[in-house]
N, C-alpha and C positions, 0 to 999 in steps of 0.2 A: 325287198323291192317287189312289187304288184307286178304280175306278168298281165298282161294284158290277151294271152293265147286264150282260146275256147275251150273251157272243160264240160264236156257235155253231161258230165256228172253233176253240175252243180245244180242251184234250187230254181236260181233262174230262169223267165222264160222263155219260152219260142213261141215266133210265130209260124204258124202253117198257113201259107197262100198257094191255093189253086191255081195253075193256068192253063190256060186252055179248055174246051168245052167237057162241061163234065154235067151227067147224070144224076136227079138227087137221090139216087137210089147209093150214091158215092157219096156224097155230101153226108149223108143221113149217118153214116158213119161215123160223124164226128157227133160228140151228146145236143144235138139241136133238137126241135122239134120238126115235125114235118115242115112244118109253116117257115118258120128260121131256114131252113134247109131248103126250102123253094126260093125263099128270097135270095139265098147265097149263092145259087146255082144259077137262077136269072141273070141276075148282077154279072157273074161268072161268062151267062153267054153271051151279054150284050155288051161288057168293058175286056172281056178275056183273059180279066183276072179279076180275085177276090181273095177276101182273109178272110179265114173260118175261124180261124180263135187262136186265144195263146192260152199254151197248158207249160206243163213240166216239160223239158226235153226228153224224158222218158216217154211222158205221157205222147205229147206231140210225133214222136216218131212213131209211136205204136200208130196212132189216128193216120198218122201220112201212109203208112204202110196198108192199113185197112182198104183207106181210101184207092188207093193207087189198085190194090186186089182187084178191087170192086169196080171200078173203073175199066180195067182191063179184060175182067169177064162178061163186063157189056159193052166192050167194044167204044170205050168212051176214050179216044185221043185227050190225056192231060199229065200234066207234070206239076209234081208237087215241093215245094220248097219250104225249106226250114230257117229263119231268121233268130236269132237272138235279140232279147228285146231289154 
């Protein structure tokens, strides 16, 4: 029988969604370009959230945690979530 529980180990992915106003200097964090990364932090300030991408859930946690660092050392109020996709 298939469990249906989250194993964060497996290959499948996550989503990582920004909320709240965030800096692209945090955004940039995740593998965008500048340009990408302005557009997602816009987005970001004007709906007060956005999805930056889906990676591995390894990958994805390492970028939320980047993100969230980065964020916090400029003083950018945001919260970062992790979805399964």
């Amino acid at each position: 029988m298939a469990s249906n529980t989250y194993n964060p180990t497996s290959s499948k992915l996550s989503q990582v969604t920004v909320i709240g106003d965030a800096g692209v200097d945090a955004i940039i964090q995740l593998p965008k370009s500048q340009e990408q990364a302005t557009e997602i932090m816009l987005h970001i300030h004007q709906k007060g959230i956005g999805i930056c991408g889906l990676y591995t859930y390894e990958i994805a946690e390492s970028k939320a945690t980047q993100v969230l660092e980065k964020a916090r050392k400029n003083e950018h109020p945001l919260q970062v979530k992790l979805e399964k996709k």
